[in-house]
C-alpha positions as CSV (number, residue, x, y, z in Angstrom):
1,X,0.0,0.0,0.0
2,X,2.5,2.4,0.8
3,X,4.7,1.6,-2.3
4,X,1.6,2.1,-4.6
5,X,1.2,5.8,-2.9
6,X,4.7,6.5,-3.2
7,X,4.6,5.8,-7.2
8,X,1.6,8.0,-7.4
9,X,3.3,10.8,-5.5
10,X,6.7,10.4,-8.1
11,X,3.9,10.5,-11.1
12,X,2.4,13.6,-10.1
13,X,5.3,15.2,-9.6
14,X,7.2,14.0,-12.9
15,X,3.9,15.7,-14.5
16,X,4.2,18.7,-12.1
17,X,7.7,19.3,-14.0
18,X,6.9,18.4,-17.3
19,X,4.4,21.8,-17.2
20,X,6.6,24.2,-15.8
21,X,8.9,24.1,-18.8
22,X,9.4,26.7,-20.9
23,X,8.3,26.2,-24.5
24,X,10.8,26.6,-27.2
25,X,10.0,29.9,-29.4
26,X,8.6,29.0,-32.9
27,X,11.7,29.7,-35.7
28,X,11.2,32.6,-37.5
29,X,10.7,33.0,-41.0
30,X,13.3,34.5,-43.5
31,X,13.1,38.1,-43.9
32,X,12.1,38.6,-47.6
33,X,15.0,42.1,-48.7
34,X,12.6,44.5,-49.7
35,X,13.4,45.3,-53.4
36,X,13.6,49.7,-53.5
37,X,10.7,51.8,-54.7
38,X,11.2,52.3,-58.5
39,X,11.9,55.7,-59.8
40,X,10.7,58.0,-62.9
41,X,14.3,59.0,-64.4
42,X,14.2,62.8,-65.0
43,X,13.8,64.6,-68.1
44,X,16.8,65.4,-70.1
45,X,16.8,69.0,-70.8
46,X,16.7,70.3,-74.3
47,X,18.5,72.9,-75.9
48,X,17.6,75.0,-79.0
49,X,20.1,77.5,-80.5
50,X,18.9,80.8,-81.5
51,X,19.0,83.0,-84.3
52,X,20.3,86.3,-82.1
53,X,23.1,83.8,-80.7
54,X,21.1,82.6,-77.4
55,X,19.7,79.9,-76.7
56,X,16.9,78.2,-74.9
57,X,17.0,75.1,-72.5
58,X,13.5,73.1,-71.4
59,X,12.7,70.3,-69.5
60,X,9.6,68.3,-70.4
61,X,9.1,66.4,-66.8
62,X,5.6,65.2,-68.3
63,X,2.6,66.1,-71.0
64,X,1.5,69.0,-69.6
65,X,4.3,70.9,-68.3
66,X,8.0,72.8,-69.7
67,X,10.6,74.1,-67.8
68,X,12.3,76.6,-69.9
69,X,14.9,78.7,-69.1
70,X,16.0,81.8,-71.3
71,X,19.4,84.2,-70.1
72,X,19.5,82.5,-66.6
73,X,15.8,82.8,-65.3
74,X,13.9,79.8,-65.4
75,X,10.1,79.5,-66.2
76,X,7.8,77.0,-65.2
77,X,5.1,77.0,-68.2
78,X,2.0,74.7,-68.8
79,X,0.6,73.1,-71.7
80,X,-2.4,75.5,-73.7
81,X,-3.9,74.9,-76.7
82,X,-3.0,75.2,-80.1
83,X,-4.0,74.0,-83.8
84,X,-0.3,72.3,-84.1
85,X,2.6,71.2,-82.2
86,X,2.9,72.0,-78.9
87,X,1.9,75.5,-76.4
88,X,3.0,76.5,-73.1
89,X,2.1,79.5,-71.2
90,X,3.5,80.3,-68.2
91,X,5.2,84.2,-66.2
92,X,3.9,86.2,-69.0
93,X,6.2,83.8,-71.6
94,X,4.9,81.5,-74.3
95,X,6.8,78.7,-75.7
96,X,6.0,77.4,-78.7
97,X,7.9,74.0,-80.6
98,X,6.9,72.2,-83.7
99,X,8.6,69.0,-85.3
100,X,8.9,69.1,-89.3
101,X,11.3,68.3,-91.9
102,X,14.2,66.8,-89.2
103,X,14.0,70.1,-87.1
104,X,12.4,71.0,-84.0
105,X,11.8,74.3,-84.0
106,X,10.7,76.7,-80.9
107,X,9.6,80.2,-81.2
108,X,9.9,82.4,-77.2
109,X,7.0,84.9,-77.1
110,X,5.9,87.5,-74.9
111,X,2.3,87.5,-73.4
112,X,-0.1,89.8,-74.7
113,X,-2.3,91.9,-72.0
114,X,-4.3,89.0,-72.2
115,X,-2.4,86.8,-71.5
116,X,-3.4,84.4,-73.7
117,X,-1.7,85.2,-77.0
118,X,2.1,85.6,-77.5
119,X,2.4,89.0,-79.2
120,X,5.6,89.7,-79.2
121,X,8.9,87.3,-80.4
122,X,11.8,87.1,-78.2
123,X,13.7,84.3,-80.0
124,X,13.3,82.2,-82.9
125,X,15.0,78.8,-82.1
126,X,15.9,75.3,-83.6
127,X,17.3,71.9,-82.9
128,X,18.1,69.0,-85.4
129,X,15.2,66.5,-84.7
130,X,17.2,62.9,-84.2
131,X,13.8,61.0,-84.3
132,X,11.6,63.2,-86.3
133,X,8.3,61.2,-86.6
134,X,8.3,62.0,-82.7
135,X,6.2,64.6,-81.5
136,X,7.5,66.6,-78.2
137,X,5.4,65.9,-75.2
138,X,1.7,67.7,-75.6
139,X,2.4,68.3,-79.5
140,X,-0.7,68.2,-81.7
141,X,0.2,66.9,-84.6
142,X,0.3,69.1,-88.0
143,X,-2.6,67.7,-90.7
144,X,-1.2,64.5,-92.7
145,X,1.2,63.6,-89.7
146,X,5.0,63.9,-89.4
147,X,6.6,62.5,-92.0
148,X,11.0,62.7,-92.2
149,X,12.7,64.3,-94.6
150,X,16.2,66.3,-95.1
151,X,18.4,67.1,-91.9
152,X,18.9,71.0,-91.2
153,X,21.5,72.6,-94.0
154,X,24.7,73.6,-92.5
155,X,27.6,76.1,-93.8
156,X,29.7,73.7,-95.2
157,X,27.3,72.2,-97.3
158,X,26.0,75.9,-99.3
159,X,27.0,78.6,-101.2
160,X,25.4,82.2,-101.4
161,X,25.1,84.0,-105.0
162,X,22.9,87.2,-105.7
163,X,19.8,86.5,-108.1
164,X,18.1,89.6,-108.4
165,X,16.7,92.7,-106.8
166,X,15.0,95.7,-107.2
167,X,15.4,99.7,-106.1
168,X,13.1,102.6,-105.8
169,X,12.0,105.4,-103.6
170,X,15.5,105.1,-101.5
171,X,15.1,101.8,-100.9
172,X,17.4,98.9,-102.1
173,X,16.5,95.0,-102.2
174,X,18.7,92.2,-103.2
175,X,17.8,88.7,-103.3
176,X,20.5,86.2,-102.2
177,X,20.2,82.6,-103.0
178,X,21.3,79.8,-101.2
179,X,22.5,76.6,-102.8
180,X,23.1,73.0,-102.0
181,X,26.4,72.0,-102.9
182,X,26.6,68.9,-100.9
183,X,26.0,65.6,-101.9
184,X,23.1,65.1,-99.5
185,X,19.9,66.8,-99.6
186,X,18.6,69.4,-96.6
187,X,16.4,71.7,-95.3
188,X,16.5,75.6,-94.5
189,X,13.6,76.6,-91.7
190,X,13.2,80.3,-90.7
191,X,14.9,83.4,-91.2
192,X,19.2,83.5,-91.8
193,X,21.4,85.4,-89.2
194,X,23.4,87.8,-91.2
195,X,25.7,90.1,-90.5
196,X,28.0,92.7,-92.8
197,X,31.4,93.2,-92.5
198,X,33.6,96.1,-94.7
199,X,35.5,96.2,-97.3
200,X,38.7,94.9,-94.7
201,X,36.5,92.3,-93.5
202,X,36.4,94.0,-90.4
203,X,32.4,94.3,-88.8
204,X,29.9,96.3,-89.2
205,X,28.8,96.7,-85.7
206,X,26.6,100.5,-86.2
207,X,24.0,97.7,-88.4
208,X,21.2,95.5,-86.9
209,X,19.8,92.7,-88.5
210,X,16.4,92.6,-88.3
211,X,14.0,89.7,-89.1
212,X,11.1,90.4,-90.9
213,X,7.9,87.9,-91.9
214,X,7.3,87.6,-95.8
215,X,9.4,89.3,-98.5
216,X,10.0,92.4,-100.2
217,X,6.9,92.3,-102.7
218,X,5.0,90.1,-99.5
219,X,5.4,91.5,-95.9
220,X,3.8,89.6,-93.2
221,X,3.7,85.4,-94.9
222,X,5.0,83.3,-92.4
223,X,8.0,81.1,-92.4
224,X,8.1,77.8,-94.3
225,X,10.5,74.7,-94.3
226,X,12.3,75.0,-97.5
227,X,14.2,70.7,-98.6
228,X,17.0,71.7,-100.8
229,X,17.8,68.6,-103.0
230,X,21.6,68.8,-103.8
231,X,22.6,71.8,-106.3
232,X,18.8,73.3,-105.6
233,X,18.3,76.8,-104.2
234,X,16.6,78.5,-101.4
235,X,16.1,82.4,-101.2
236,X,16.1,85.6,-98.7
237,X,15.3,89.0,-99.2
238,X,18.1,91.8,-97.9
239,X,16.6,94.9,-97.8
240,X,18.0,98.5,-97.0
241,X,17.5,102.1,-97.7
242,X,20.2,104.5,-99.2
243,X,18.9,108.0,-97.5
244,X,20.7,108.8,-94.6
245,X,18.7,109.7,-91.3
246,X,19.6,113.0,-90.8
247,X,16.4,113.0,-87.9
248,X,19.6,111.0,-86.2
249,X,22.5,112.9,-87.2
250,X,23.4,110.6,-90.3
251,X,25.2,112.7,-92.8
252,X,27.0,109.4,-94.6
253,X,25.9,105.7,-94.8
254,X,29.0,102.9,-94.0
255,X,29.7,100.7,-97.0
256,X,29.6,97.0,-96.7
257,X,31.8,94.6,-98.6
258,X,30.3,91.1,-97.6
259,X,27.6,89.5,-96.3
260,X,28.2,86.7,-93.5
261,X,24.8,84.2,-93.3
262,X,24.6,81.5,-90.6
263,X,22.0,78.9,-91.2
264,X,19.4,78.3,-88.7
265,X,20.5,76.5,-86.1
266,X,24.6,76.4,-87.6
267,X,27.4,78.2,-86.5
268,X,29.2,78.0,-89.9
269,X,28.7,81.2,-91.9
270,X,29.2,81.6,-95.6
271,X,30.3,84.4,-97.4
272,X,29.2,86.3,-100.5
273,X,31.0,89.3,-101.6
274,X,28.1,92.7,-102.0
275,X,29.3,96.6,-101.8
276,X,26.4,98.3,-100.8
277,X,25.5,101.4,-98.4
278,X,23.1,100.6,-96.1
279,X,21.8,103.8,-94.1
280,X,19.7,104.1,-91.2
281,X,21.7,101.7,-88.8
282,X,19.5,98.3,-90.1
283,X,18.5,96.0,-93.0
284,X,15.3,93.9,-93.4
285,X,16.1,90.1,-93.5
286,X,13.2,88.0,-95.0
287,X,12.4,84.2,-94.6
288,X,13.9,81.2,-96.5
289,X,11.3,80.8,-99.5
290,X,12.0,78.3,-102.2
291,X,11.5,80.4,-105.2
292,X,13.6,83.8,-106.1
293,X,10.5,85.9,-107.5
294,X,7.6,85.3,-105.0
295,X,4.5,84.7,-106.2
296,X,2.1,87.8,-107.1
């Protein structure tokens, strides 16, 4: 009796023990790494040479904004509606690009009161277009789509010759053409930069250069992409008056010697040999145009 009692008391106890032990802890599961948050690479910026020598740099972060930045100040701008390529308003600024014929061309405008329209041009830039079937971000595009055609001409590749003009009433035009003597054809968009230097090749810094829409017989058409197959022409316009602005103090007009053209976009200029007196401080610099006579 007493040895059965005894073995009940060691059982109870060995089952005591077993229950006060502590429980191992469960092993944990491997920690998956957490693979970082993917990122939106930032727009490049893009940078468009101008035809007075600046340029213009913008960022397009995504379809409905531009960054552009013009002599140091920056300007955040926002996508408005146009019938073709692509607007942006934005601090009294518009900014307006197209993509035709393998150039990308942007035109910087002031604000009118309104605030809607730009009314007045601050710059007239370009860029070659390396993929020109695409459109930049918000363009519309043109009527018939985007099609590629001739890279931008550059100075190398042309040669300037005089073919034509006409005089009257004091004022003097000659028409300059433009030719293609590369193996390759190209394009001209816009207006030329030219400047005059004298007879010693020296510069004729007391004349501007000014741009101005259409031609001599046609004021006020707009700019057109001219493709310049090789040995084909493009013309321009130089216009000038021969009466000295005596309002100003003028009493003798300087006498240029050459005429220095940059194509749009180039920093190669070609020469063309042209005495002439332009008075007045200025000459009138028409668009590219593929025919010498306009059309009447």
């Amino acid at each position: 009796m007493r040895l059965q009692s005894a073995c009940a008391v060691v059982s109870v106890l060995a089952l005591l023990g077993a229950c006060t032990q502590e429980a191992e802890p469960p092993a944990e599961a491997p920690v998956e790494p957490v693979a970082p948050a993917a990122t939106t690479p930032a727009a490049p910026p893009v940078t468009y040479a101008c035809e007075s020598g600046q340029s213009v740099t913008a960022v397009y972060a995504d379809q409905s904004t531009a960054r552009v930045t013009y002599k140091g100040q920056t300007h955040d701008m926002t996508v408005a509606r146009s019938a073709s390529g692509a607007r942006y308003t934005g601090n009294g600024l518009e900014w307006w690009t197209a993509n035709r014929n393998g150039v990308e061309s942007g035109t910087l405008s002031r604000l009118g009161p309104n605030e809607e329209i730009g009314t007045t041009v601050l710059e007239r830039c370009s860029r070659p277009s390396a993929t020109p079937d695409v459109l930049p971000p918000g363009a519309v595009p043109p009527a018939g789509g985007v099609k590629p055609v001739a890279a931008p001409c550059k100075g190398p590749q042309l040669r300037l010759s005089t073919d034509g003009g006409d005089a009257g009433m004091g004022h003097r035009v000659t028409i300059v053409g433009v030719q293609n003597i590369g193996t390759q054809a190209c394009s001209l968009t816009g207006y030329p930069t030219v400047a005059l230097q004298d007879r010693q090749n020296r510069n004729l810094t007391t004349v501007r250069s000014d741009q101005k829409p259409g031609s001599y017989l046609h004021s006020g058409e707009a700019p057109a992409p001219v493709e310049l197959a090789p040995q084909a022409k493009a013309f321009f316009d130089l216009a000038w008056t021969v009466v000295p602005n005596e309002a100003e103090g003028e009493k003798t007009c300087p006498t240029a010697g050459r005429i220095r053209m940059t194509a749009p976009g180039d920093t190669a200029p070609v020469s063309l040999a042209q005495v002439f007196t332009p008075c007045g401080g200025r000459i009138d610099v028409s668009p590219f145009r593929s025919e010498a006579e306009p059309a009447t």
